[in-house]
TORZAMAR-781336 format. One record per residue: chain; z, y, x of N, C-alpha, C, CB in turn; residue number from 1. Coordinates in steps of 0.1 Angstrom, whole numbers, plus 5000, padded with zeros to 4 digits. Glycine has a CB too. Example, Ala and Ser with C-alpha at 12.3 -4.5 7.8 and 13.67 -1.06 7.14 Angstrom:
BEGIN
[A [5078 4943 5132] [5078 4955 5123] [5078 4967 5132] [5090 4955 5113] 1];
[A [5071 4978 5128] [5071 4989 5137] [5079 5000 5129] [5057 4994 5141] 2];
//
This chain:
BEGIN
[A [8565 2854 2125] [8565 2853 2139] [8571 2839 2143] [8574 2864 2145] 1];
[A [8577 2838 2135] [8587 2821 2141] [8575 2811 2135] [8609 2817 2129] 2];
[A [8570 2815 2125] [8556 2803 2123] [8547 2805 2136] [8543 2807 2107] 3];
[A [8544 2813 2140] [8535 2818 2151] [8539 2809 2163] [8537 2834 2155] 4];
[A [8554 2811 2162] [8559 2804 2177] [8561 2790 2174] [8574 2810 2184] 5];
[A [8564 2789 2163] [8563 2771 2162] [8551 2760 2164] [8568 2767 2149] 6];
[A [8537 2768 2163] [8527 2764 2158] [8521 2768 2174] [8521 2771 2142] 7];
[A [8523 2778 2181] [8518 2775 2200] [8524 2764 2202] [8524 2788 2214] 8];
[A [8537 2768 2204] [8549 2759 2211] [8545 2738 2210] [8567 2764 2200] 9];
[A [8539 2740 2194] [8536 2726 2192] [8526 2719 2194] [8537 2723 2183] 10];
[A [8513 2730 2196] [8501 2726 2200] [8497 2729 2216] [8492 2733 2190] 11];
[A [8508 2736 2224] [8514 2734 2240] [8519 2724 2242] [8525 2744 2246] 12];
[A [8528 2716 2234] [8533 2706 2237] [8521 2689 2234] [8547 2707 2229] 13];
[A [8516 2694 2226] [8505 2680 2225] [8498 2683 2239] [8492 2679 2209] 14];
[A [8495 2688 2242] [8489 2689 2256] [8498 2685 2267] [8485 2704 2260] 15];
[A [8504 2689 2263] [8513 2676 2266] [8506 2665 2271] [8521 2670 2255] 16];
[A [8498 2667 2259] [8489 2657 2255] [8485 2639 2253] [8485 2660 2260] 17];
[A [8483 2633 2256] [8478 2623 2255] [8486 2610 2260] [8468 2626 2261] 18];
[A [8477 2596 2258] [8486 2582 2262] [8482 2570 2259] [8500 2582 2256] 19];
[A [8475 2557 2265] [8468 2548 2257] [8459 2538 2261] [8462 2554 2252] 20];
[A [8449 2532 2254] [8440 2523 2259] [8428 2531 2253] [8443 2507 2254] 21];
[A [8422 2531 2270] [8406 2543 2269] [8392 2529 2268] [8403 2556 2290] 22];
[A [8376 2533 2272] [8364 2524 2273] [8351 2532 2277] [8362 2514 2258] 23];
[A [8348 2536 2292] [8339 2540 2299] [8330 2551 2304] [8335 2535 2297] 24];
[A [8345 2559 2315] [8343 2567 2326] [8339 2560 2338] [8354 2575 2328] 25];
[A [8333 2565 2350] [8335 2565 2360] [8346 2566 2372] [8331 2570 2359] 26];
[A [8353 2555 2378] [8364 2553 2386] [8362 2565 2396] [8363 2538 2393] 27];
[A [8349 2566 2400] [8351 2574 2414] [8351 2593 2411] [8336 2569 2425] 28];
[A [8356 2591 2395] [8354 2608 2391] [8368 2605 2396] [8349 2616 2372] 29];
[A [8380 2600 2399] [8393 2607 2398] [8396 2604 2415] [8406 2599 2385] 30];
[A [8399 2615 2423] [8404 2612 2433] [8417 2600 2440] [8405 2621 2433] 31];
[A [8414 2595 2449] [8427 2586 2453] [8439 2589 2453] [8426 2584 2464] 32];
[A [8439 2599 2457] [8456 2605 2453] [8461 2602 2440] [8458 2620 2453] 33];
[A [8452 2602 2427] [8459 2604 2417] [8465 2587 2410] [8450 2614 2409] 34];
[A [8456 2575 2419] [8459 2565 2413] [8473 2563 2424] [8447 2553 2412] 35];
[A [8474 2565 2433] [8487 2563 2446] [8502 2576 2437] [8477 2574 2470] 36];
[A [8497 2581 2435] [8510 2590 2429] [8506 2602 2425] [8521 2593 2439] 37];
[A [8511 2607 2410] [8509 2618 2401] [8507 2631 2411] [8521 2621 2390] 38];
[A [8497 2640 2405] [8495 2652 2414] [8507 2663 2407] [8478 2659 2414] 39];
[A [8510 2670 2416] [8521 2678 2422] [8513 2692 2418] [8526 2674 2440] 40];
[A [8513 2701 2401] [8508 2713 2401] [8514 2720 2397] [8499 2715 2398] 41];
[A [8514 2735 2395] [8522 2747 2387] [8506 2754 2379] [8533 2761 2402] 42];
[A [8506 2757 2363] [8493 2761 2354] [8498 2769 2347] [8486 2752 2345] 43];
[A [8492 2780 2349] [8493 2792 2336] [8482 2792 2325] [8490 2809 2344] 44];
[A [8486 2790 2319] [8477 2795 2305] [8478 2806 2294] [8477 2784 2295] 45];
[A [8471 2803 2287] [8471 2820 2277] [8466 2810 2262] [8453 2839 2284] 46];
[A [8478 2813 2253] [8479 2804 2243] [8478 2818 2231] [8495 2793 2244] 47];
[A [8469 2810 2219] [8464 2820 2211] [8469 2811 2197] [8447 2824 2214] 48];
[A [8473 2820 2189] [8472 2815 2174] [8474 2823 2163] [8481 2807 2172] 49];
[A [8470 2828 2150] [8475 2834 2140] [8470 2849 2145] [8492 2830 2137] 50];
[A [8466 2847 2148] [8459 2865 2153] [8473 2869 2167] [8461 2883 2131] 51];
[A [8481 2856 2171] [8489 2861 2184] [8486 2859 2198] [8502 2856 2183] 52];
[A [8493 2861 2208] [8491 2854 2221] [8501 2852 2228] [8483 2860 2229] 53];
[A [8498 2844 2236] [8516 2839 2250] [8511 2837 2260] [8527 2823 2248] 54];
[A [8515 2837 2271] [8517 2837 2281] [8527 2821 2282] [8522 2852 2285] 55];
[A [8517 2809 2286] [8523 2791 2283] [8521 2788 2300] [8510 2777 2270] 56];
[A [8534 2783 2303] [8533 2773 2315] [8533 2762 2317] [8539 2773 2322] 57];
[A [8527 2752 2328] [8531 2740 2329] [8531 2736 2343] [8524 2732 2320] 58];
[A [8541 2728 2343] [8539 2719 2361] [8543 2710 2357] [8548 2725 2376] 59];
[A [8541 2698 2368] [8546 2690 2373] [8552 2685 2385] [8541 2685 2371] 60];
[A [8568 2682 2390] [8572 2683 2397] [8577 2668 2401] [8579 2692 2396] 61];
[A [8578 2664 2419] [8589 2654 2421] [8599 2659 2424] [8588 2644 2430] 62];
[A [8608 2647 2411] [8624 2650 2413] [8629 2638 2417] [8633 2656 2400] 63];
[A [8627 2629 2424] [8631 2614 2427] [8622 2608 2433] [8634 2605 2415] 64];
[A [8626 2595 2439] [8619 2586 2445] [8608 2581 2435] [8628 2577 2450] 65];
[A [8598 2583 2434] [8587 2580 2420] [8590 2584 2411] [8584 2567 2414] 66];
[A [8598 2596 2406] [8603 2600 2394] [8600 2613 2394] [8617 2598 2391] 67];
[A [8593 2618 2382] [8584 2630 2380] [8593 2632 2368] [8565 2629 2376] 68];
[A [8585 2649 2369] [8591 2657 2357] [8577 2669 2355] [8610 2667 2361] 69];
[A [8573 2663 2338] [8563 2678 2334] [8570 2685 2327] [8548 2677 2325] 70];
[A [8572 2696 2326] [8577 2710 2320] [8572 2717 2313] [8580 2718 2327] 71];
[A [8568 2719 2301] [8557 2730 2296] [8570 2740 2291] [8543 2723 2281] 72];
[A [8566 2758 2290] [8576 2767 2291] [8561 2780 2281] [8583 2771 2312] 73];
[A [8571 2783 2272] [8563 2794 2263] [8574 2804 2256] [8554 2785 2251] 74];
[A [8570 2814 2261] [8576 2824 2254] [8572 2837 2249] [8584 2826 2260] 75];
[A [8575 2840 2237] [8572 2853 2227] [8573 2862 2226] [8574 2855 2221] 76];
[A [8566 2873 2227] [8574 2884 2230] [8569 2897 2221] [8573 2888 2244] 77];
[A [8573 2904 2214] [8566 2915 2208] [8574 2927 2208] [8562 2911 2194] 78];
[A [8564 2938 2216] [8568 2954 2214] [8582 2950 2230] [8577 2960 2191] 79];
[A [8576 2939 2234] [8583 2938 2248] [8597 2929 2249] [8587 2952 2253] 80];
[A [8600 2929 2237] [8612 2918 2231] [8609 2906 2233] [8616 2919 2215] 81];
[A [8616 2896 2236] [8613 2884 2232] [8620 2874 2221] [8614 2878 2242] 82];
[A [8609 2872 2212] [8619 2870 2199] [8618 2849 2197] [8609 2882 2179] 83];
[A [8610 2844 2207] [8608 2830 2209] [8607 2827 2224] [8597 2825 2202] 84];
[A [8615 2815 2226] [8613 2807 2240] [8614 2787 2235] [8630 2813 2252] 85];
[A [8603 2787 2247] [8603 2772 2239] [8599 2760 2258] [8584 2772 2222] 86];
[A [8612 2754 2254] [8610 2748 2266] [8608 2733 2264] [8622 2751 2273] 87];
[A [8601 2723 2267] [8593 2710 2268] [8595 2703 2278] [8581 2710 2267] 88];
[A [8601 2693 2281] [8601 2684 2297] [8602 2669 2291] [8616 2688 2310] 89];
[A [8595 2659 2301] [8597 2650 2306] [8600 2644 2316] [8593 2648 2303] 90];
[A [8613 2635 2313] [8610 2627 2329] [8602 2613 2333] [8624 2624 2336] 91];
[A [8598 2609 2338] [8592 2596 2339] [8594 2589 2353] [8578 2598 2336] 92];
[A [8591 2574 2353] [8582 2571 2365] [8576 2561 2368] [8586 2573 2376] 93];
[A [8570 2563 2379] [8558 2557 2381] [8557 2549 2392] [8550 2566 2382] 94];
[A [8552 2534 2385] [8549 2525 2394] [8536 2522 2399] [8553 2516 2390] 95];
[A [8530 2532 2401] [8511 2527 2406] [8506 2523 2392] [8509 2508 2419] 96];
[A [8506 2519 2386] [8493 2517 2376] [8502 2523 2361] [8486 2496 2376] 97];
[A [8513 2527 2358] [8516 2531 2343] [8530 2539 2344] [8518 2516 2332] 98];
[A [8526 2550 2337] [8535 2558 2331] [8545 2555 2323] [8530 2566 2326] 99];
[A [8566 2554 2330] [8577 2546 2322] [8581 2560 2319] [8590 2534 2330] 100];
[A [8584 2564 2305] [8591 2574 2302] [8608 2574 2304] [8587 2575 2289] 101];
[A [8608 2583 2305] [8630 2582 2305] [8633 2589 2306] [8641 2576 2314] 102];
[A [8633 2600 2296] [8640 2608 2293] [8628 2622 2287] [8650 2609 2307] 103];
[A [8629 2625 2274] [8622 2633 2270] [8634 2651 2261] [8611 2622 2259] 104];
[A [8627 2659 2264] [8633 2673 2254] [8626 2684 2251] [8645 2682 2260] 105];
[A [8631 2687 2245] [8625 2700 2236] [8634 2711 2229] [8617 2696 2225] 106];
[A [8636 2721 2231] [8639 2730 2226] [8635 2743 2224] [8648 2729 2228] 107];
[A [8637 2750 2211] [8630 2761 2205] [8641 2768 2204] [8621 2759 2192] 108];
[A [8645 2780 2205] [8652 2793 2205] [8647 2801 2199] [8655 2798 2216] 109];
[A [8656 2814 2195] [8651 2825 2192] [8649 2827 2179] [8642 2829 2198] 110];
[A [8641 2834 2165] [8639 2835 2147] [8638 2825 2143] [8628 2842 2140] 111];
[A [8636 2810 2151] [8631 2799 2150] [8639 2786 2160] [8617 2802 2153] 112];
[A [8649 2783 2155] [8650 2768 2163] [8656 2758 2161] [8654 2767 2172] 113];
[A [8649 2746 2174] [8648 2734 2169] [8653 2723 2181] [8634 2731 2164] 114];
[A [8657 2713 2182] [8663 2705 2196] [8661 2688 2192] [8684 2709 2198] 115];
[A [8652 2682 2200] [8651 2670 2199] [8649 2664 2215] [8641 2667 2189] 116];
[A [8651 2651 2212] [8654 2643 2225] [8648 2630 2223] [8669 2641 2228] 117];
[A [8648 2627 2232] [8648 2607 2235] [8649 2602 2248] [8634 2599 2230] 118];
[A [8657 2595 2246] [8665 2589 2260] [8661 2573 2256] [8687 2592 2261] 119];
[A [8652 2569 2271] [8645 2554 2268] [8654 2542 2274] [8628 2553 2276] 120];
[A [8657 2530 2267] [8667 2525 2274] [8657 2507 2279] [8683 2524 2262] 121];
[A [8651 2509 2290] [8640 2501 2288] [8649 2486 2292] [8625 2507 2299] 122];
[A [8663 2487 2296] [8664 2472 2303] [8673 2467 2284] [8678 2472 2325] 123];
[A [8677 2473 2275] [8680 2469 2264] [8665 2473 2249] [8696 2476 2262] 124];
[A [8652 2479 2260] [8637 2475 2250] [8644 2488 2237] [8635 2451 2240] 125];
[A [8651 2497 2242] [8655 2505 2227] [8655 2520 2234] [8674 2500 2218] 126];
[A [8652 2532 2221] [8653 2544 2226] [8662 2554 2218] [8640 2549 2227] 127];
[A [8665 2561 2220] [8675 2572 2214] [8672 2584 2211] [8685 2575 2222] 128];
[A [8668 2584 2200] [8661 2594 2194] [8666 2605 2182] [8651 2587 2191] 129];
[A [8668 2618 2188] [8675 2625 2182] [8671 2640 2178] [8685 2625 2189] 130];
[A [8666 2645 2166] [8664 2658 2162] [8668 2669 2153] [8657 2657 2162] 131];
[A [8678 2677 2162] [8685 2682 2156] [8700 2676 2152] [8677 2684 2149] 132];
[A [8704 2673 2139] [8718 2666 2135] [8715 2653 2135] [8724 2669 2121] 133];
[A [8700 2648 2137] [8697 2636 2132] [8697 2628 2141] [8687 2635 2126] 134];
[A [8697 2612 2143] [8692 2604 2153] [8690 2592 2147] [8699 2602 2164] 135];
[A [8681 2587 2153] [8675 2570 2153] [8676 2560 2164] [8659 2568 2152] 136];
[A [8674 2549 2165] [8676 2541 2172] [8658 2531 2172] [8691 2533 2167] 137];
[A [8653 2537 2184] [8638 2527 2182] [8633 2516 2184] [8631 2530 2187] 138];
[A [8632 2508 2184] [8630 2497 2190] [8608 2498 2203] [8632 2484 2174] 139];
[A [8613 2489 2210] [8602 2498 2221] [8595 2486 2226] [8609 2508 2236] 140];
[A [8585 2488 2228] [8579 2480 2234] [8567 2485 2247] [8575 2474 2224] 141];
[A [8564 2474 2252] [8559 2484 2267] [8549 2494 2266] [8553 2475 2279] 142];
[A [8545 2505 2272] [8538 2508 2272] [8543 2517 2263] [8530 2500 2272] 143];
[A [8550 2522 2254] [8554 2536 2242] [8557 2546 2255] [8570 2535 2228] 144];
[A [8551 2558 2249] [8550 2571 2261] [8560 2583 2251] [8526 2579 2264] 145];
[A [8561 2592 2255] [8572 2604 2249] [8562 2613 2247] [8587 2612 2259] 146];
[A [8563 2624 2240] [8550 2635 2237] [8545 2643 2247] [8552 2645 2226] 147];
[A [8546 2643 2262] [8545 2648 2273] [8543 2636 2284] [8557 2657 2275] 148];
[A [8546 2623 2283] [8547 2615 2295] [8530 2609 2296] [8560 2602 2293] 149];
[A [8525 2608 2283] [8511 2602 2279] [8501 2610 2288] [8508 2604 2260] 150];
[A [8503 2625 2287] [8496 2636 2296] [8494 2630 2312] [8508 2652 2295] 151];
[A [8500 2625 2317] [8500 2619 2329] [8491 2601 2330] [8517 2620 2333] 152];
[A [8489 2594 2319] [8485 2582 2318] [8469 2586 2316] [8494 2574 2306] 153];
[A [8463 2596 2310] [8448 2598 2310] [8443 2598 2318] [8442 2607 2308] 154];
[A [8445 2602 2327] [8436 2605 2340] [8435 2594 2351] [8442 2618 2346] 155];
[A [8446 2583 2349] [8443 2571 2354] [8438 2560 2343] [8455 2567 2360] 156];
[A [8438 2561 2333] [8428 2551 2323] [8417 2557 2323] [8432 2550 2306] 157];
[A [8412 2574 2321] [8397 2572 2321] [8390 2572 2341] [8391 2587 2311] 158];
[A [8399 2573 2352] [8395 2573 2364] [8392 2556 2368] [8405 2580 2371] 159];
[A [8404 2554 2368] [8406 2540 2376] [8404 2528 2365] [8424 2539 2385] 160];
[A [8403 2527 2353] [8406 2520 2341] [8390 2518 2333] [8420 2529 2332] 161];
[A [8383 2529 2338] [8365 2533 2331] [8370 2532 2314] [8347 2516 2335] 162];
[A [8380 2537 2309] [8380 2536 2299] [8372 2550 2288] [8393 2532 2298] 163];
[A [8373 2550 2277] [8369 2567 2271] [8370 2561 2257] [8350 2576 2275] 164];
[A [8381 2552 2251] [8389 2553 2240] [8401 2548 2240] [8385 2550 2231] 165];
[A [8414 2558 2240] [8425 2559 2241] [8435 2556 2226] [8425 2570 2247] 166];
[A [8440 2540 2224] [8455 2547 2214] [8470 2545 2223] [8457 2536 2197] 167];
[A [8472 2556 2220] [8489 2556 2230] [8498 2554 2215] [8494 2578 2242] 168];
[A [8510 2548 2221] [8520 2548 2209] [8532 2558 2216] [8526 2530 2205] 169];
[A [8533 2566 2208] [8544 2582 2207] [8555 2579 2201] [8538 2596 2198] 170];
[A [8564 2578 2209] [8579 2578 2203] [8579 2594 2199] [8593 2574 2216] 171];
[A [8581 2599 2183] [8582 2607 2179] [8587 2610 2167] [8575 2609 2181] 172];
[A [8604 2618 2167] [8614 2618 2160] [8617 2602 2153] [8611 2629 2150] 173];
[A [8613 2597 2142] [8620 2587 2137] [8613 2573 2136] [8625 2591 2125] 174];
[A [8599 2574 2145] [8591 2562 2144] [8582 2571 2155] [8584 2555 2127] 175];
[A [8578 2550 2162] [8562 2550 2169] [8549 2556 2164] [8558 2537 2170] 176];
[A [8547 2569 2166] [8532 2570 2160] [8522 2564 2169] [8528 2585 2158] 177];
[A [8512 2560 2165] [8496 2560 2169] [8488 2568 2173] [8489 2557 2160] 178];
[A [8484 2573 2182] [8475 2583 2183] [8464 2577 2194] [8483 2598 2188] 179];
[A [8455 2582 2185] [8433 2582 2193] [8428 2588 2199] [8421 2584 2188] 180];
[A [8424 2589 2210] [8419 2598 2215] [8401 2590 2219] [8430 2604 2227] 181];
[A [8392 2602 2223] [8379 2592 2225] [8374 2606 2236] [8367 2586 2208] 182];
[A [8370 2599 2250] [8361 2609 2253] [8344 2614 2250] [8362 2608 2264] 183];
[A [8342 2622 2247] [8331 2623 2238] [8318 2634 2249] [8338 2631 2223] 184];
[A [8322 2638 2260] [8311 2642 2268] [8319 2649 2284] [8300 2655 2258] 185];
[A [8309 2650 2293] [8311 2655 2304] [8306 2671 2304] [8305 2646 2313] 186];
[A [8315 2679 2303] [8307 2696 2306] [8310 2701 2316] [8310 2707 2296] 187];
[A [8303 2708 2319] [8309 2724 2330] [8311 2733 2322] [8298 2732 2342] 188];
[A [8324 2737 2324] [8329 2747 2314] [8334 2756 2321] [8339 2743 2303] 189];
[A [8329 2771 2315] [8334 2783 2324] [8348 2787 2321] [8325 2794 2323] 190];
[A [8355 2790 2330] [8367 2794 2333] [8371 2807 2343] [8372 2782 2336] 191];
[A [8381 2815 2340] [8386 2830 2350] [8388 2825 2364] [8402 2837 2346] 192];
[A [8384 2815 2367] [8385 2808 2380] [8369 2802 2388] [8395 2795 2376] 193];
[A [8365 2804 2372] [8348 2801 2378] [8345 2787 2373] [8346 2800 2396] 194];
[A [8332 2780 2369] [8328 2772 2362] [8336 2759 2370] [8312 2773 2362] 195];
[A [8342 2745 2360] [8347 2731 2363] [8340 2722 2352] [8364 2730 2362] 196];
[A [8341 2714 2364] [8337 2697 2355] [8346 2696 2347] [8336 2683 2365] 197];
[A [8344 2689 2336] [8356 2685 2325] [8352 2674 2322] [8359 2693 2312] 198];
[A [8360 2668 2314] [8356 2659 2304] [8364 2661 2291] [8358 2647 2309] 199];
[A [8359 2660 2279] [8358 2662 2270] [8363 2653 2260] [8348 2665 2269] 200];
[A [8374 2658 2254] [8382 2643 2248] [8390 2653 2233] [8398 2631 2264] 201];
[A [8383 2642 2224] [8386 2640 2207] [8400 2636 2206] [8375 2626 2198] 202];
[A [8407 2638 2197] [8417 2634 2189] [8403 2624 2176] [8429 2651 2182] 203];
[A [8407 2608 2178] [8404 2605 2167] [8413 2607 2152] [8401 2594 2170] 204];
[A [8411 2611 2140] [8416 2616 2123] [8407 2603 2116] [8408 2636 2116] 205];
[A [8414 2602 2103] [8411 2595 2091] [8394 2607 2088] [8427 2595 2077] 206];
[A [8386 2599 2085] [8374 2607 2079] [8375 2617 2067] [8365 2599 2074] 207];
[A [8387 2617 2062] [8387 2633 2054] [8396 2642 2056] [8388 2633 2039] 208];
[A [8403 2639 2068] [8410 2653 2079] [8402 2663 2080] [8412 2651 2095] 209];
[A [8410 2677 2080] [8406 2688 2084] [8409 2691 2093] [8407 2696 2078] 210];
[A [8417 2682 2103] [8425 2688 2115] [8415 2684 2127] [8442 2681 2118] 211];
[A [8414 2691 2137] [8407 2687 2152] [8409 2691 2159] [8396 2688 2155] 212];
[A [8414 2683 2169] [8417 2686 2181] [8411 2685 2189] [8424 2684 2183] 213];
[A [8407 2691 2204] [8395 2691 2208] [8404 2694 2226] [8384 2704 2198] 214];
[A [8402 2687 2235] [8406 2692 2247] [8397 2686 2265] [8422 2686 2245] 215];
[A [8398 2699 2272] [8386 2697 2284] [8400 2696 2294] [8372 2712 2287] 216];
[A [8396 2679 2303] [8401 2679 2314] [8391 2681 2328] [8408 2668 2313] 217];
[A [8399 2688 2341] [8396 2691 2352] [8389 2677 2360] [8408 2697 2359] 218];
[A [8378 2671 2360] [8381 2657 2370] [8380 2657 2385] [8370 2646 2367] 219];
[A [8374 2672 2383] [8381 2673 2401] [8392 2677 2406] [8375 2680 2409] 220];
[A [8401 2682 2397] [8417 2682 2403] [8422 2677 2393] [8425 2696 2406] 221];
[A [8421 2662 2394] [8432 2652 2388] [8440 2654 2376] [8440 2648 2397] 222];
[A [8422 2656 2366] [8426 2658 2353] [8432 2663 2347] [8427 2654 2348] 223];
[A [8434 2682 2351] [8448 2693 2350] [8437 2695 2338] [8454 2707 2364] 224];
[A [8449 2699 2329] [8443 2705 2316] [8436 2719 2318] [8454 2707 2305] 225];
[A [8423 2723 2314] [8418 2735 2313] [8416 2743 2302] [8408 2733 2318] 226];
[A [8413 2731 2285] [8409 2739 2280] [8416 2731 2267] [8395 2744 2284] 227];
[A [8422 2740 2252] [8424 2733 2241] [8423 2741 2232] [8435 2727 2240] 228];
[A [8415 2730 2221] [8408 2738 2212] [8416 2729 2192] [8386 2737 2218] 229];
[A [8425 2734 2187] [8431 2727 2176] [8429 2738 2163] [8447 2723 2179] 230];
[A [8425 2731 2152] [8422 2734 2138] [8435 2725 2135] [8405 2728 2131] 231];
[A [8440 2734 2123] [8452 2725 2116] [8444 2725 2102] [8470 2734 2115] 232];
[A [8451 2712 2092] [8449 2710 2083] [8447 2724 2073] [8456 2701 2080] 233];
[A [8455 2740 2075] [8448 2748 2064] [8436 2756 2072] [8459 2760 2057] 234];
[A [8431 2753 2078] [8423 2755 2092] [8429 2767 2096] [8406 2758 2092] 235];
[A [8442 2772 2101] [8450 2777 2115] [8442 2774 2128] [8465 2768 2118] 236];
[A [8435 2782 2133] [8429 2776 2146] [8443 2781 2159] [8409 2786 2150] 237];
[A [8441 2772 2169] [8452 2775 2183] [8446 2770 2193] [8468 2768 2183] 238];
[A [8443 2777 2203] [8435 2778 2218] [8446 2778 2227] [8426 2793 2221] 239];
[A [8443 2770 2239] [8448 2769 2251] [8439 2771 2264] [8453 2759 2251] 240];
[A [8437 2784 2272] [8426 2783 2282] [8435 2785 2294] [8412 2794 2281] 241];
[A [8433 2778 2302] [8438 2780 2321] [8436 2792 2323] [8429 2773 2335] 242];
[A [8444 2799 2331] [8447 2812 2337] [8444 2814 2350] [8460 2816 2335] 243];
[A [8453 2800 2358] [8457 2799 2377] [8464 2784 2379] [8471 2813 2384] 244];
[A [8463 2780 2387] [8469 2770 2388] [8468 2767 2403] [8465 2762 2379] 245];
[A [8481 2760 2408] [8480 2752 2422] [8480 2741 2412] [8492 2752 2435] 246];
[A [8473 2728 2425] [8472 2713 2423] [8477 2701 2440] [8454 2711 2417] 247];
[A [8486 2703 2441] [8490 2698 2455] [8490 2707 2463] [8483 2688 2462] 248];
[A [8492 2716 2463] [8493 2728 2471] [8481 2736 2473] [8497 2723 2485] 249];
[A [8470 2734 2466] [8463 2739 2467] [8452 2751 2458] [8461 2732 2471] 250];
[A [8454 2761 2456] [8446 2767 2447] [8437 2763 2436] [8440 2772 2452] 251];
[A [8437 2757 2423] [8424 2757 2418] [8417 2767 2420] [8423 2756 2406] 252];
[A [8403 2767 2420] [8389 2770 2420] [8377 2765 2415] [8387 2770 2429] 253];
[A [8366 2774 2413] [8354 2768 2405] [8347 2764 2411] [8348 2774 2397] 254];
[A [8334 2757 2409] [8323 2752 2415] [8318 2763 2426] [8313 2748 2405] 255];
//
């Protein structure tokens, strides 16, 4: 069960998702609002893995003058118990064109847990990076996103930016990772809400990976996650599909 919950909880939090330099969407797929200031939503999803299921949240809130907070929230429950809770936030903010991280967490509870952080210190270029007993000291440079803040930088690189290949650099536990992303098609994908435009975006892997990750954003409500689809290296498959969601106050809905 605690593999079960570590392995949602982690593939909820990459949805988190994303962060980077993209190459050729369409500007006028992302509404105005979303290059003037992050959209303001509350998302239910239904997260699947290992033959289990959860009940996964996410929003994004203002808590400051240009200063956001996404939250993703998952918890476990079996025979009505809850034997996992797993909570994910970032804070960031935002100046019109790029996502500043400051301040990232995570913590796992319950048969299973785990606690990490990073606190960005952008006017000394260094971050504080801590998991568990452990910590590092990063060195940073512009543009490094936290594993939740990147989720908010997509939707203005492939809107306003025409990009459709993305590498974001991830402050994660004890070094910068690299991560690829590529958008790879435009679909209408059906959803409990009724058919949405998406767009369709790869995790780029080394060519003899077994892992794939696979995720559909909304482009008519300012690229809210709808749909995630991840293979792990022993092929573990884990699904993420939209449930409900507001997006500025307003209901999602399908075509």
């Amino acid at each position: 069960m605690n593999r079960a919950l570590g392995r949602l909880s982690r593939h909820f939090g990459f949805v988190a998702l994303l962060a980077g330099t993209v190459s050729g969407a369409l500007a006028q797929d992302v509404p105005a609002a979303t290059l003037d200031n992050p959209p303001l939503y509350e998302a239910t999803y239904l997260a699947r893995a290992l033959g289990m299921s959860a009940t996964a949240y996410r929003a994004q809130s203002s808590i400051g003058e240009n200063i956001y907070r996404i939250e993703n929230r998952l918890t476990l429950e079996l025979l009505g118990a809850t034997v996992g809770t797993v909570i994910e936030s970032s804070d960031f903010r935002w100046d019109g064109t790029q996502v500043v991280p400051l301040h990232y967490r995570y913590s796992q509870t319950g048969l299973s847990s785990r606690e990490e952080a990073v606190s960005f210190d952008w006017a000394a270029m260094t971050a504080l990076s801590t998991m568990d007993e452990e910590n590092w000291t990063l060195s940073l440079q512009n543009g490094v996103q936290d594993k939740l803040s990147y989720s908010q930088s997509i939707g203005y690189d492939i809107g306003a930016r025409a990009l459709t290949e993305m590498t974001y650099a991830v402050a994660d536990g004890d070094e910068i990772d690299e991560q690829v992303y590529r958008v790879s098609a435009r679909e209408v994908i059906d959803t409990p809400l009724g058919p949405l435009n998406t767009v369709k975006i790869e995790r780029v892997r080394s060519g003899d990976s077994r892992r794939r990750t696979t995720v559909w954003l909304a482009t008519d409500w300012h690229y809210l996650l709808v749909k995630l689809e991840q293979v792990s290296a022993s092929g573990t498959e884990t699904s993420l599909s939209l449930e409900a969601a507001t997006v500025n106050r307003e209901a999602l809905h399908g075509l």
